[in-house]
Structures are given as structure tokens and as C-alpha cells.
C-alpha positions in Angstrom: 0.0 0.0 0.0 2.1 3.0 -1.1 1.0 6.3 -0.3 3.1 9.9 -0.5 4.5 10.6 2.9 6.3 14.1 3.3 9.7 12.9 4.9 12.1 14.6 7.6 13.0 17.9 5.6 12.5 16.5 2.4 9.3 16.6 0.2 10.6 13.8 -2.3 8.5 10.3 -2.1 10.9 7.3 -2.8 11.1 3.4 -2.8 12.2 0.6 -4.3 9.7 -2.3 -3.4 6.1 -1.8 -3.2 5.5 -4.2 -0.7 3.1 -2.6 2.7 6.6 -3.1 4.7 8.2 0.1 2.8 11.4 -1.3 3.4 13.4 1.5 1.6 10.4 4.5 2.3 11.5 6.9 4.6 8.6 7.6 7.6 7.6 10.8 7.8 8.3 13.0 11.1 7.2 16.5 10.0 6.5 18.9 7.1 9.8 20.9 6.5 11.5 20.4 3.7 15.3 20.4 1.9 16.3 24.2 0.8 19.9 24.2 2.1 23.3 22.9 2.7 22.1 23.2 6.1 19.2 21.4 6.1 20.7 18.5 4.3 24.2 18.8 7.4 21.3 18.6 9.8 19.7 15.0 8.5 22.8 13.5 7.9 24.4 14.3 11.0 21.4 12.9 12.8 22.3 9.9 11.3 25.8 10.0 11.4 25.7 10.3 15.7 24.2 6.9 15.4 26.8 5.8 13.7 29.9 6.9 15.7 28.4 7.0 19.3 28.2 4.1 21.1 24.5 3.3 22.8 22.6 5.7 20.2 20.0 4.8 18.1 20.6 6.2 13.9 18.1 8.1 12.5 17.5 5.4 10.3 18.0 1.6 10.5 19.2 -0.4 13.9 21.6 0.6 16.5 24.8 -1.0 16.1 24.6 -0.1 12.1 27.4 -2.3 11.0 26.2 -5.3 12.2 23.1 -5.0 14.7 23.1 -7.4 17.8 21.1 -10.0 16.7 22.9 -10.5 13.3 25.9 -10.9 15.8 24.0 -14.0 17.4 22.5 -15.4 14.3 25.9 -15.5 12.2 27.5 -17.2 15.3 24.8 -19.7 15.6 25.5 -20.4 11.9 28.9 -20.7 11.9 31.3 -23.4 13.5 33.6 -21.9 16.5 31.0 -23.4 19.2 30.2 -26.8 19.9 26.7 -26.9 19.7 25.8 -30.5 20.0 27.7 -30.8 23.5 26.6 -27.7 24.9 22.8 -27.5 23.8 21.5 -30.0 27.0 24.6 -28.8 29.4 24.9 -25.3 28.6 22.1 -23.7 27.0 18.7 -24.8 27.8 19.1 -25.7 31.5 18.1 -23.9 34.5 18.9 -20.4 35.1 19.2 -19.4 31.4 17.2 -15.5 31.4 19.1 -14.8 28.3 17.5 -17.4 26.2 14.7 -19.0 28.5 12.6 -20.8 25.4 13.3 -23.7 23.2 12.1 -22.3 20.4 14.8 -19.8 20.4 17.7 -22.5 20.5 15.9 -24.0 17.7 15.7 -21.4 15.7 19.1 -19.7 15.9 20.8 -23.3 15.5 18.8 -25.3 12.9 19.3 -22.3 10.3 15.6 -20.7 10.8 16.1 -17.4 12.4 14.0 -15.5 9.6 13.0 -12.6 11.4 16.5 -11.5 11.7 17.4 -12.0 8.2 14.2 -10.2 7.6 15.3 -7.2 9.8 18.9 -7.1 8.0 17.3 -6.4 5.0 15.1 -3.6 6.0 17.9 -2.4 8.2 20.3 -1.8 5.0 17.5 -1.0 2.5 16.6 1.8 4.6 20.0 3.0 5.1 20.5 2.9 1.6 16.8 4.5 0.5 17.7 7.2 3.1 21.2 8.3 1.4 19.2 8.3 -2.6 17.1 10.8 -1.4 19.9 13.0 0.2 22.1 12.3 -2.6 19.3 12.9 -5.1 18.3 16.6 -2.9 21.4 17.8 -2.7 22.2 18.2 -6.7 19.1 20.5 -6.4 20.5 22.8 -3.8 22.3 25.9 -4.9 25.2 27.4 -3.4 27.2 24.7 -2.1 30.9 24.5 -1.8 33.0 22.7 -3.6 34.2 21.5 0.1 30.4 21.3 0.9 29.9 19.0 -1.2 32.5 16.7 -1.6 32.3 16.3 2.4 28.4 15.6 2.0 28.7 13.3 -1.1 31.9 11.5 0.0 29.9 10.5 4.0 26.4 9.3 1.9 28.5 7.5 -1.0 30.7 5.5 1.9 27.6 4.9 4.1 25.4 3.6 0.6 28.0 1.4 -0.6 28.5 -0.1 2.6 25.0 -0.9 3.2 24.8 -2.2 -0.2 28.0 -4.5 0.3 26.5 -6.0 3.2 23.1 -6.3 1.4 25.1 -8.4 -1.5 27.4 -10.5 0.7 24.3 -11.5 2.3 21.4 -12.3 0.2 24.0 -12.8 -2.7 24.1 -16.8 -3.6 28.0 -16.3 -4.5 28.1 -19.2 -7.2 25.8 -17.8 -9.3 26.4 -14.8 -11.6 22.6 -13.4 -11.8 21.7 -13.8 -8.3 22.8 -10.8 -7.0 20.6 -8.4 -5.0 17.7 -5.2 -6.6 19.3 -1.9 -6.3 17.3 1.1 -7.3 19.7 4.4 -6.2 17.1 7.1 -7.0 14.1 8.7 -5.5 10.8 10.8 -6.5 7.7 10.2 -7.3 8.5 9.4 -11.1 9.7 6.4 -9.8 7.2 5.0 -7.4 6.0 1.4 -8.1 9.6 0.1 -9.2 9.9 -3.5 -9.5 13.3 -3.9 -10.2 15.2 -7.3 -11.0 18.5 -9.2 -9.0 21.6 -7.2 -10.0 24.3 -9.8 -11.9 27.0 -10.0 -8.8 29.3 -7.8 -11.7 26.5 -5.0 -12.0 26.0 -4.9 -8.2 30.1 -4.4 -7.3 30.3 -2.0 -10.2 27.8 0.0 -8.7 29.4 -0.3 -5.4 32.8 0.7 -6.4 31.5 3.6 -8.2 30.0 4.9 -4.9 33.4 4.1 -3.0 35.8 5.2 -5.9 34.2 8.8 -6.0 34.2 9.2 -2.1 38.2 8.2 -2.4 38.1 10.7 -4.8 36.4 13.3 -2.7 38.6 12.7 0.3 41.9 12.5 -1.4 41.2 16.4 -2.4 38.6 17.7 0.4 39.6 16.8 4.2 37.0 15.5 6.1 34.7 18.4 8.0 35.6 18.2 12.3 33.5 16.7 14.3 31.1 15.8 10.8 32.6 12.2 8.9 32.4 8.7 10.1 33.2 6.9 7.0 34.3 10.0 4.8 38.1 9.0 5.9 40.7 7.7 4.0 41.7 4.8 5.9 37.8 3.9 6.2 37.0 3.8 2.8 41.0 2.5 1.4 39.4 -0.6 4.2 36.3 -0.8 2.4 37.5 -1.1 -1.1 40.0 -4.2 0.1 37.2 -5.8 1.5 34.5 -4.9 -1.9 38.1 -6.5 -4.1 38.6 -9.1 -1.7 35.0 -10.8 -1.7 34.3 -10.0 -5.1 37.9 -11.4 -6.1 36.5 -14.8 -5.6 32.6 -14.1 -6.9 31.2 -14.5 -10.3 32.0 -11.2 -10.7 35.9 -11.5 -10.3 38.2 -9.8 -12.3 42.2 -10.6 -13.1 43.1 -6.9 -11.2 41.1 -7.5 -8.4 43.8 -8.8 -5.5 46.1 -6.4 -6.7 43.5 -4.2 -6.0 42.9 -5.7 -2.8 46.8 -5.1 -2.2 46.9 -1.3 -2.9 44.1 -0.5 -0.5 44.6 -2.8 2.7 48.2 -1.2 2.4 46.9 2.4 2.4 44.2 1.4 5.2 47.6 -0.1 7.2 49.8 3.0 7.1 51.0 4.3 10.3 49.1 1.7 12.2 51.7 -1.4 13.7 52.0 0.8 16.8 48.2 1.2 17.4 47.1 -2.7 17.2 47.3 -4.3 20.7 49.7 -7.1 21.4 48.2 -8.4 24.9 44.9 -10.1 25.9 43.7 -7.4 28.0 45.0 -4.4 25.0 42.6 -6.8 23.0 39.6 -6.4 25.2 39.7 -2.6 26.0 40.7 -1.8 22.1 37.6 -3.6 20.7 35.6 -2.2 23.0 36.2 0.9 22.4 38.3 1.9 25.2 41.5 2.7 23.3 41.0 6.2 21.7 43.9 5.8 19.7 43.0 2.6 18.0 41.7 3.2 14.2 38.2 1.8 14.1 34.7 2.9 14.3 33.3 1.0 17.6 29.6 0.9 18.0 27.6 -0.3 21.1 24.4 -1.3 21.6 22.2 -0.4 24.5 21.3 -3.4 26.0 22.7 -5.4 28.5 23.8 -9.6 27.6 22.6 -9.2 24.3 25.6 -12.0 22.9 24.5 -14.3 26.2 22.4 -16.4 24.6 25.4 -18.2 22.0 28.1 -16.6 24.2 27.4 -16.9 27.7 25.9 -15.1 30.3 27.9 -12.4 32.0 26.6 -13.3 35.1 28.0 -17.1 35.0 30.1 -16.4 38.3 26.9 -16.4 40.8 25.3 -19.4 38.4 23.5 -18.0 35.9 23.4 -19.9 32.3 24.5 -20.1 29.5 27.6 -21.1 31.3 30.3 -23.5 30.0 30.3 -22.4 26.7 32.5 -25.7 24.5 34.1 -24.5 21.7 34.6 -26.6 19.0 38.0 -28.9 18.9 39.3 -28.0 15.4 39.0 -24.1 16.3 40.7 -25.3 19.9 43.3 -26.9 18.4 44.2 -23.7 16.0 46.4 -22.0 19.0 49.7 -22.3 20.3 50.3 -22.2 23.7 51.7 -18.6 23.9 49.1 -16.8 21.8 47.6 -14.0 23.6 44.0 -14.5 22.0 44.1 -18.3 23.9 43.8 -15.9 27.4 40.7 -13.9 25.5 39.1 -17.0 24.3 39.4 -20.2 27.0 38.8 -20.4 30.4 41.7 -22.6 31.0 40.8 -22.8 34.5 39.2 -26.2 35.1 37.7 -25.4 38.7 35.6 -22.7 37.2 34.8 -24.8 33.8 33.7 -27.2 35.7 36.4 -29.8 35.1 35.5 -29.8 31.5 39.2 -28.4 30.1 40.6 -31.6 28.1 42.1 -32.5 25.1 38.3 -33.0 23.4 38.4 -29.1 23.4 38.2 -25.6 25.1 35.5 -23.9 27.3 34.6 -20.6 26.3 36.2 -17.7 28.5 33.2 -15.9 29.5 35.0 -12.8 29.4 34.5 -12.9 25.3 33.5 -11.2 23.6 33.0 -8.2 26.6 33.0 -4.8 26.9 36.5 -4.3 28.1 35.7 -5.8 31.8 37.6 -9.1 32.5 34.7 -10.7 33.7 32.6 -10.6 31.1 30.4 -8.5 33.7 29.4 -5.7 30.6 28.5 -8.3 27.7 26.5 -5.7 25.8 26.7 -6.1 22.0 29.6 -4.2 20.4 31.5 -4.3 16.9 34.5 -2.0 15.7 34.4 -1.8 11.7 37.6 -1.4 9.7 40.3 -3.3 12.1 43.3 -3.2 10.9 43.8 -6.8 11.6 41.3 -7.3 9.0 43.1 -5.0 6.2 46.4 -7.5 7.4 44.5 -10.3 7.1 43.5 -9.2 2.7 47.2 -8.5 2.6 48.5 -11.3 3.4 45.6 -13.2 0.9 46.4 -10.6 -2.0 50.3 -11.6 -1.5 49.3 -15.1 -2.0 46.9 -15.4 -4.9 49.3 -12.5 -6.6 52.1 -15.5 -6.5 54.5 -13.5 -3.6 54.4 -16.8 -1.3 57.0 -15.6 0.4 56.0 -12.1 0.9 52.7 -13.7 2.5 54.4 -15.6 5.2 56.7 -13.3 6.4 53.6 -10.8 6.6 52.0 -13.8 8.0 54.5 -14.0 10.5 55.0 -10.3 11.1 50.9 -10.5 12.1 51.4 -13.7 14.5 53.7 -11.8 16.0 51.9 -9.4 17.4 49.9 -12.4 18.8 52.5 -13.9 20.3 51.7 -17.1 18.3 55.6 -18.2 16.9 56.1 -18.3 13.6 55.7 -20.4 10.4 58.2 -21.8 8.7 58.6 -23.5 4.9 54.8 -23.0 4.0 53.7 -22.7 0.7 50.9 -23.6 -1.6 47.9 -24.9 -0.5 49.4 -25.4 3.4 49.9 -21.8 3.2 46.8 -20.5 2.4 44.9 -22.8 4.9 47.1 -21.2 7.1 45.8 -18.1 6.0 42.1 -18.9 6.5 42.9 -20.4 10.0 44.8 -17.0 11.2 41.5 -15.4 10.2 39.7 -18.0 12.0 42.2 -17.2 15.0 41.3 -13.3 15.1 38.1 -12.9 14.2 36.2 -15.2 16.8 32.7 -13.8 17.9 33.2 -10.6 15.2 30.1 -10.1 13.8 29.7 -12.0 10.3 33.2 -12.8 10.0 33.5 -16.6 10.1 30.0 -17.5 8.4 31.4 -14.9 5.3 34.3 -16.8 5.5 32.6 -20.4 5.4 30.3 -18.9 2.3 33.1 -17.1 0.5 36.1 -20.3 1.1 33.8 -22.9 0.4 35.7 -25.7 2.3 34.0 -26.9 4.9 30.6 -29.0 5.5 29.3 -28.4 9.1 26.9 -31.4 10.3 24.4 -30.9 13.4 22.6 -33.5 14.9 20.2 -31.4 17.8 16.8 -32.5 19.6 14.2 -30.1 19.7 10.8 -30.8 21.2 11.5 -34.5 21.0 12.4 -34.8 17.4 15.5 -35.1 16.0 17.3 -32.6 13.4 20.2 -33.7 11.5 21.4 -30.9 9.5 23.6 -30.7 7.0 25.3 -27.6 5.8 27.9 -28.2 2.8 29.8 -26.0 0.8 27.8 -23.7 -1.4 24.8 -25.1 0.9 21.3 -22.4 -0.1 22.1 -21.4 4.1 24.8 -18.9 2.8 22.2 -16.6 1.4 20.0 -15.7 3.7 16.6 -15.5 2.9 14.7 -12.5 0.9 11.4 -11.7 2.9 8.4 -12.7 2.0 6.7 -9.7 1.7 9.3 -8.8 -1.2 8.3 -11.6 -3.1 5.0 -11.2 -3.4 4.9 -7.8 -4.0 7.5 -8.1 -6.4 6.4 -10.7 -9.2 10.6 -9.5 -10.8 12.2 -11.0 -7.8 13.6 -14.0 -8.0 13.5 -15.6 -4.1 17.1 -17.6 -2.8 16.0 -21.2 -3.2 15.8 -23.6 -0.3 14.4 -21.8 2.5 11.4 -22.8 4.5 10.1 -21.9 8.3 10.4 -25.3 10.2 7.2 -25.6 12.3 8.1 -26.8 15.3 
């Protein structure tokens, strides 16, 4: 049911679906509209304080923009760090557990069927993005704006669109398959009201990404950003961004012969000046990532609720008895860590009195400390993430190295990285050994980091995850091989019927329980 809503300073009427849900209309708060530079500062830094402060709600989509809370739980319930099948009866669904006191909600997050938060990721980004066309579109019709204006404006909404439409891709995109990309429609109006618009090819969907990123580089690489007004218009931020665009597409339908190299020039221009600020002890870890290090080079966000990881992660409160408690991780990741790497203090409780005497060589419990809010005992588990960590830009080096044939320059960056770990060094690795190596050290570092591992799962392909779970007295054996339809999450339903040019991700269907 579309109807023409008069929007937060603007007048223009815009979406891209014409499904009652709206997901890309922007609700109306009151009836002044866009006339001036000033007008259009004052909607996008209302946004933009969502972005950078930690607790604070955008003025469009969820808080925690990057990666809300619950995409945080769902993409660890989906992924393979955490032993599931030994903890669901001993550590999740006993007594005690406030966090996650229903069945269902086990069920859900870890037989794949946690629709409603795929369903909120995709209004979350759509809106995002249906937000920035119409400030992009209002701001060509605004006269006298400054070159500096203007390229500080365009170069924040460009950053902020093309993220949002990254994430949209990487996770509704089915990654085999050339044409199933995801519908972007980047302008506004009432001309264009009604769109249906087809799946993007995955090549059509990164060029319009890059565009967006490439002209912001360009913008900041000849403006400064404004003080006090940018949260992605920086040049580190957005040099991250386009590694990561290069680095998943590099492996996508849509990859090109230029694409590590281009994956190279960036993650080195997002690394400059930075080896000093990347912490090099368990408890620098902690208080960097959450955002207690002003010096470290990431945007940290924070949501406002208190134990929102505790259901997959544990409750804060495990010390006076609370569940989830006892958290087993699975033995492959355990097995991933020397003795003297730092992140082994950040990850396992490697005391057996408090772990209940479950520490052994079948695997690790889960320090419940992690992932925190920068207090050792995991007292403050409210849902953060820090976007563009440098350890991530190391982590693309060190690929682009070794699918550009420099073997050797991978390994000793490889090593140069473990070292600020703490976790020895590799020696004579090449080939495919190397590269495993490679996908393990991001395996190492990125535990309980939003998307990371289940993108990594989707975009390496090389690994089948198996669960065999009870639920309601019935038995769910689950399968989930490389390439499997899980690794593109499922387009709403809504979308689909409103949209007869749609095409749905195959495989999906609610379990009733």
C-alpha cells in the first residue's frame, strides 16, 4: 500500500519495493522540507551520531549499524567456533538461562531458521540505503554549495550507501551464481514510485558499489574531512572498504584478473601508520575492541542493551550461576592455538575449577569474558563491533600476497601478524598449506566478530558443518555443505510477493516446530 509521505525535511516520495513493509520508504516526522546545505548537514548528521556514538539509536535503521546485535548471534549460531551438539543439554537450555529462556529460540538460531533477523537485515540496509538516494538525489538541487560542501556531503552518503549495499550483497547474494545478486534502485521521486526492479548480476552490483566508493576516495583524497562531521568519509575507512569490496568479489562470479592487486593497494593504504596502534596483549585486545583505546583506528559501536551475545556466548553473570555457562568450543578451532598466543587468554577459560572440570584434550571452554565490553569478567557483555580493524586489512594483505604469487612475501607478513599475537612463527609453508594457514589466522582473530566466520565459510567454500540437535523430542540432523542455499540468507516474503521480478534464494522454509 504506497501512499506519499512528506519525509524529515525533504518533500521527495521514494522506494524501491512496493510491498506494505516500505522497506526503503522513509517515515515521515514533519512537514519541512530540503532548501539548504544546512538542512541536508542537519539530517545526515542525525544519522551519522548513530553511527559513531556508542548506545545511540541512527536516524534510520538499527543501533549497532554495522552489524546489529542480533545479526551478531544469528551469524555465530551459523557458523562453526562453538560446539553446539555438546553444549545444547549442558549449557544452554538448563536452568537459570534468562538470556534465552525458550526452546524455540535455541531452535531457531541453530537449525538455520532465524527468519526474522534475516528479515530485519534487509530492512535495516534498505533503509539505510533509501535514506542516502534521497539526500544524494536533494542535494544536486540545492544551490550554493561549496566545492568543500559538497564533496564532504557526497563522500559520508557514497561510503555509508556502498556499505550498506555491500552488506546487502554479501548477504542475500548466492555467491556461485552470476545473476543472483541483489535489486538496487539508487534514485528517489515520485517518477519512480512502483519500481519493480530485477537481482543485480553480482558484476553489476560491485560496479555499482565501487563507483560509490571510488568517487568518495576521490572526494577525500582532495577535500579533508569536516571536524567533528565524517564517520566513514576518511581515508583509511573507505581504502578498508574497497580491500574488502576486491577481496570478496575477487573470488565471486563477478571476479576480475586486477582484483587482489587491488585488494593489495588499498589494505596497504588502510595499514599506514598503524603497527603501533594494534594491541599485542589479551587485556590491549579487550579494551581496544571495546572501544576503550582512543587511539586505536576503528569505528566501535555499542548497543544499548545489557547480555545481548549471552544467549550463543554466555551469560555475563555465569560467576553467581546464571546460564548459558560453559560455553565448549569446538575442537578444530581449539586446536588452531599455540600455547603462547595471547587471544588463547581472550578465548578459554583454561581454568578447570571454574569450567567445571570440562578443560581436556576433546576441546576448550569458552572464556566468558568474550567477547565483553573491556571488563575481565565478562560482567558488561552488551553487543559491540569496531568496523575497519586493521587486523582485518592484514588479514586481505596477506591473501592478495598469496593469490598474486609472492608466497614468500605472504608468510613473512603472515608471521609479522602472528607476532603481534604472540603465536611463533611459520616456517617453509607454501601452496595450498599456506593458504589454509591463511584462512585459519583469520579463523584465530576474528572469533565472535560479527559475520566474519560465516562470510568466511560462504566465500572459502571448504568446509561441511553437520548438526545433529533435539528439539521438542524430534530429532534434526542438518547438513550444511559448501555452497549449501544457508549462505544466502533468505529474501522476505513480503518482497516476493509484492515483487512478481524477484527472484526468491531457493531452499528456505520456516520449520514448524
Amino acid at each position: 500500500m504506497r501512499h506519499k509521505i512528506v519525509i524529515t525535511y525533504l518533500i521527495l516520495v521514494f522506494g524501491l519495493f512496493t510491498g506494505c513493509k516500505k522497506y526503503l520508504d522513509l517515515p515521515a516526522k514533519n512537514q519541512r522540507t530540503v532548501t539548504t546545505v544546512t538542512d541536508v548537514k542537519a539530517l545526515l548528521g542525525a544519522y551519522l551520531r548513530g553511527v559513531v556514538t556508542p548506545r545511540v539509536k541512527p536516524l534510520y535503521g538499527q543501533i549497532v549499524p554495522a552489524c546489529p546485535t542480533l545479526a551478531t548471534l544469528m551469524f555465530g549460531a551459523y557458523s562453526d567456533d562453538i560446539d553446539f551438539e555438546s553444549g545444547l543439554r549442558t549449557s544452554y537450555m538448563i536452568p537459570n538461562n534468562f538470556s534465552m529462556p525458550t526452546e524455540k529460540g535455541y531452535a531457531d538460531l541453530l537449525l538455520w531458521n532465524q527468519q526474522a533477523t534475516s528479515t530485519m537485515l534487509w530492512s535495516h540496509h534498505y533503509e539505510i540505503v533509501g535514506f542516502l538516494n534521497s539526500l544524494i538525489d536533494q542535494i544536486g538541487t540545492i544551490k550554493n554549495v561549496s566545492d568543500t560542501e559538497r564533496d564532504q556531503l557526497l563522500g559520508e552518503m557514497y561510503a555509508n550507501r556502498a556499505y550498506s549495499l555491500f552488506k546487502l550483497l554479501q548477504y542475500y547474494g548466492i555467491y556461485n551464481k552470476a545473476d543472483m545478486g541483489i535489486p538496487i534502485y539508487l534514485h528517489t521521486g515520485e517518477g519512480v514510485l512502483g519500481i519493480k526492479p530485477k537481482r543485480e548480476t553480482h558484476a553489476g552490483a560491485y560496479k555499482i558499489i565501487l563507483e560509490d566508493l571510488n568517487k568518495a576516495l576521490e572526494m577525500v583524497n582532495r577535500t579533508i574531512p569536516a571536524t567533528g562531521f565524517s564517520a566513514l568519509y576518511n581515508k583509511r575507512y573507505i581504502s578498508h572498504l574497497l580491500a574488502q569490496v576486491y577481496w570478496y568479489k575477487a573470488e565471486s562470479p563477478a571476479k576480475e584478473a586486477g582484483d587482489y592487486a587491488q585488494v593489495k593497494t588499498h589494505s596497504l593504504a588502510a595499514l599506514e601508520s598503524v603497527d603501533a596502534l594494534i594491541p599485542t596483549t589479551a587485556l590491549a585486545r579487550m579494551n581496544a575492541y571495546a572501544g576503550k583505546d582512543a587511539n586505536y583506528p576503528v569505528i566501535f559501536q555499542q548497543s544499548n542493551t545489557q547480555s545481548v551475545f549471552s544467549p550463543i556466548y554466555g551469560s555475563e553473570f555465569q560467576y553467581i550461576g546464571f546460564a548459558p555457562f560453559n560455553i565448549p568450543l569446538n575442537a578444530d578451532f581449539a586446536a588452531l592455538f599455540t600455547s603462547t598466543d595471547i587471544r588463547v587468554e581472550n578465548y578459554f577459560n583454561t581454568n578447570p575449577a571454574r569450567a567445571g572440570g570440562k578443560i581436556g584434550a576433546a576441546g576448550k571452554i569458552l572464556n566468558w569474558g568474550w567477547p565483553s565490553d573491556g571488563v575481565a569478567d565478562g560482567s558488561t557483555k552488551g553487543g559491540h563491533t569496531c568496523i575497519f580493524k586493521p587486523e582485518e586489512a592484514y588479514m586481505m594483505l596477506i591473501e592478495a600476497q598469496y593469490r598474486l604469487g609472492a608466497e614468500g612475501d605472504a608468510l613473512i607478513t603472515l608471521n609479522k601478524f602472528r607476532a603481534f599475537r604472540n603465536a611463533g612463527n611459520f616456517t617453509g609453508l607454501s601452496g595450498a598449506p599456506l593458504l589454509q594457514e591463511i584462512i585459519n589466522e583469520r579463523r584465530r582473530e576474528f572469533f565472535g566478530d560479527t559475520d566474519k566466520r560465516w562470510l568466511d565459510l560462504k566465500r572459502y567454500a571448504n568446509k561441511t558443518i553437520t548438526r545433529n540437535l533435539t528439539f521438542f523430542n524430534k530429532q534434526y540432523n542438518i547438513t550444511v555443505a559448501p555452497n549449501d542455499y544457508r549462505y544466502a540468507l533468505p529474501i522476505p516474503l513480503v518482497e516476493i510477493q509484492e515483487n512478481g521480478n524477484l527472484v526468491p534464494n531457493p531452499g528456505w522454509g520456516l520449520i514448524e516446530y
